[in-house]
C-alpha positions as CSV (number, residue, x, y, z in Angstrom):
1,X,125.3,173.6,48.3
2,X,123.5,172.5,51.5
3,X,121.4,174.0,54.2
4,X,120.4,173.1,57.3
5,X,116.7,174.2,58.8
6,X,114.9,174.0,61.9
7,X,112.3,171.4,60.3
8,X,111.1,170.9,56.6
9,X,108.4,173.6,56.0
10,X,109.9,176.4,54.3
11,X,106.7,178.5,55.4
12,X,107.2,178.4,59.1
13,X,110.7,177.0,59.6
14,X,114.3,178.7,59.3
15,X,117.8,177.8,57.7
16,X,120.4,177.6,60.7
17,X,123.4,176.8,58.3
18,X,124.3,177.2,54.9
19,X,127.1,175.7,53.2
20,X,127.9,177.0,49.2
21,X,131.3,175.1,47.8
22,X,131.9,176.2,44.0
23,X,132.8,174.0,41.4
24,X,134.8,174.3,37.9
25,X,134.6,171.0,35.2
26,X,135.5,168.8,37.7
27,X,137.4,170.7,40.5
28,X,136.0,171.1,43.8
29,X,137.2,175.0,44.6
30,X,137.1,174.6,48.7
31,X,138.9,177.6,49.0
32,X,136.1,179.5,47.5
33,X,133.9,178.2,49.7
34,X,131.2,179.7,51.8
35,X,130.1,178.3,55.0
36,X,127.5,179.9,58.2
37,X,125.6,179.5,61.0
38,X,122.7,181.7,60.8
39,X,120.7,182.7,63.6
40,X,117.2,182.1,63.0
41,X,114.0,183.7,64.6
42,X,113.4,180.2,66.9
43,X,114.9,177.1,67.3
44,X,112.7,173.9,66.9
45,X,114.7,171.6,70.0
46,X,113.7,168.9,67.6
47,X,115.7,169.8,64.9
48,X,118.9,170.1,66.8
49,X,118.7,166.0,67.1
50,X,119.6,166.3,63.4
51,X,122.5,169.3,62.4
52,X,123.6,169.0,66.5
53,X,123.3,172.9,66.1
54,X,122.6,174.8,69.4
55,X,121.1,177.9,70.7
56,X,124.7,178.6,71.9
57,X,126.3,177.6,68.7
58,X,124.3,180.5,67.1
59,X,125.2,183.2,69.3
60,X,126.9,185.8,67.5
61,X,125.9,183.9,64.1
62,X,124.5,186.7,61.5
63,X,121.1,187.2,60.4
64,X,120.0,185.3,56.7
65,X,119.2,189.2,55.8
66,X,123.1,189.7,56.9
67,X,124.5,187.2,54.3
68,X,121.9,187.5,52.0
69,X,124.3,189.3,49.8
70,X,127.5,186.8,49.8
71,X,124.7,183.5,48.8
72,X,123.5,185.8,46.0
73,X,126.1,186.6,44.7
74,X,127.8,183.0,45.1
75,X,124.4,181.5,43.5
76,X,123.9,184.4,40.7
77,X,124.3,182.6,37.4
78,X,125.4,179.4,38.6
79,X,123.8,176.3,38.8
80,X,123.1,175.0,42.0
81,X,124.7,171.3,42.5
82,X,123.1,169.3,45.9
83,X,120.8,166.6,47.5
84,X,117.1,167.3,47.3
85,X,117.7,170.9,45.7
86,X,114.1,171.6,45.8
87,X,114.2,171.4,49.4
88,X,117.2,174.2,49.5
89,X,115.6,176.4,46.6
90,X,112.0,176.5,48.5
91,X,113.6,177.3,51.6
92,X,116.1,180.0,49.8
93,X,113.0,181.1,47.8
94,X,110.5,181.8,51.0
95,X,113.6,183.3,53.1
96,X,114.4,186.3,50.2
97,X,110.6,186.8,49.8
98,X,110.6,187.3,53.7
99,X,113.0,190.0,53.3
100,X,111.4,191.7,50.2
101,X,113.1,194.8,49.0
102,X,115.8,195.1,52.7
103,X,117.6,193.0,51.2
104,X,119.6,191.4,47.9
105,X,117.3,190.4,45.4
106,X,116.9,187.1,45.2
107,X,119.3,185.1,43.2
108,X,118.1,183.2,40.1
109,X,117.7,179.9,41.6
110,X,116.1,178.0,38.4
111,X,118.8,175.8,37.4
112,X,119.8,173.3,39.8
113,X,121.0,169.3,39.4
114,X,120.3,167.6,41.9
115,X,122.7,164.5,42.7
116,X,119.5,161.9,43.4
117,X,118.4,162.2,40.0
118,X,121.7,162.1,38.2
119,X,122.0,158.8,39.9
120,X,118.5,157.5,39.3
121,X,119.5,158.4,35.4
122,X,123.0,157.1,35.3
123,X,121.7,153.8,37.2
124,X,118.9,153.1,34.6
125,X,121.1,153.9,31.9
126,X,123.1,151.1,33.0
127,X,119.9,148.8,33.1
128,X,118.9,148.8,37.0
129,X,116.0,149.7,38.0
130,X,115.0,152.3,40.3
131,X,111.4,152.0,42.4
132,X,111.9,155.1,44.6
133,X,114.5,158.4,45.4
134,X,118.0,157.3,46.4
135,X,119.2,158.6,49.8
136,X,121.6,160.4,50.3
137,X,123.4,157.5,52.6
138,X,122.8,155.6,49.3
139,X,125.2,157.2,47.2
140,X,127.5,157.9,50.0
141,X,127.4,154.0,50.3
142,X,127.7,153.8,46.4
143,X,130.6,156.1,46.3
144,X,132.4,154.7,49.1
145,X,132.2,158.0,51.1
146,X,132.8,157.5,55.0
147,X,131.5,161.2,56.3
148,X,133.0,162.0,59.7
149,X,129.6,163.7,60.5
150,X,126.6,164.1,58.6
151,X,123.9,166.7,58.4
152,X,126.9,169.4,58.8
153,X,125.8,172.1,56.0
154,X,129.4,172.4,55.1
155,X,130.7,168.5,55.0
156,X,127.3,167.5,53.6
157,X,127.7,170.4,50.3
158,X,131.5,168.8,50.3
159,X,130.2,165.2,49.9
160,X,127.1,166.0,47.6
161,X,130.3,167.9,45.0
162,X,132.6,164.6,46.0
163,X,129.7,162.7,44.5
164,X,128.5,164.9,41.7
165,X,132.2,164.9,40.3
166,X,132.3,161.1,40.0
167,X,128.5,161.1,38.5
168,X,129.7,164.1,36.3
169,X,132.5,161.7,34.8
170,X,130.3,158.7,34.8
171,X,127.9,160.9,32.7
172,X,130.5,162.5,30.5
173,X,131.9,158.9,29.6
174,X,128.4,158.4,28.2
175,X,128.5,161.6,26.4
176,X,125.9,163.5,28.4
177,X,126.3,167.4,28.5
178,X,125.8,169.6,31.9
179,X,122.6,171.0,29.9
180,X,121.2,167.6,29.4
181,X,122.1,166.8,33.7
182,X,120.1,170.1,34.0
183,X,117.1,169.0,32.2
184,X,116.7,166.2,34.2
185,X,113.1,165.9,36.0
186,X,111.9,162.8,37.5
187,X,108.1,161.7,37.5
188,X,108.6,158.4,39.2
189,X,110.7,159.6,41.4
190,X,109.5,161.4,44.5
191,X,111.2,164.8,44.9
């Protein structure tokens, strides 16, 4: 899963794109994906330097009360597989409690790996240290991952599964469950 916002405050900024690509063991279901601009209340002009998403672009684009529904019930039960997925679930959090009762209750959204972490784990378990959060153009670099365009809700949420299945074999080699990748929480680590 990835979003796109109009900056990083999930109390005063917007999402403007949201990208949801199921998964299955391994298997990267693209043809369950879900992928949308959404229209938000303003536009920061600064954000637009990083999605490339326009005022234009989101003409027409629904409402996040509009597909409120289809994200809950794609995120309902599931875990939620990304980069910085604390970023995603405050912003997700803050937009359902915006729409209180007019809309889908908000989907549980207390189970999510996220793909830094995984590879901070994986990477010391080899022996290397880590002093700090890996970026995301780390383990695209790592995973030898050449994105056409980045900061694209739906290629980013591509490339963050791309990555979590190689990490998922990596970690099932070592005989790591999906519960255990769950339960991973990272002190050192900023999140």
């Amino acid at each position: 899963m990835d979003l796109e916002t109009t900056g990083l405050r999930p109390s005063s900024d917007e999402i403007v794109a949201i990208a949801i690509i199921p998964m299955r063991g391994y298997r990267i279901l693209l043809g369950s994906a879900f992928h949308t601009l959404v229209k938000p209340g303003r536009l920061d002009e600064k954000s637009i330097k990083f999605h490339g998403i326009c005022p234009k672009d989101l003409e027409g684009a629904p409402s996040f009360e509009e597909v409120s529904g289809k994200v809950r019930t794609m995120l309902e039960g599931k875990t939620m597989i990304g980069y910085a997925t604390d970023f995603d679930r405050a912003f997700l959090r803050e937009r359902y409690k915006r729409l209180g009762r007019h809309a889908s209750p908000m989907p549980s959204l207390d189970r999510s790996i996220d793909i830094a972490r995984v590879e901070a784990w994986l990477l010391r378990r080899e022996g290397i240290p880590v002093p700090r959060r890996i970026s995301f153009e780390e383990l695209l670099e790592r995973y030898r991952l050449n994105p056409a365009s980045r900061h694209d809700a739906l290629n980013d949420a591509y490339l963050a599964a791309s990555i979590f299945q190689r990490q998922l074999k990596k970690s099932s080699e070592l005989g790591t469950t999906i519960s255990e990748l769950k339960n991973l929480r990272d002190p050192d680590l900023q999140t």
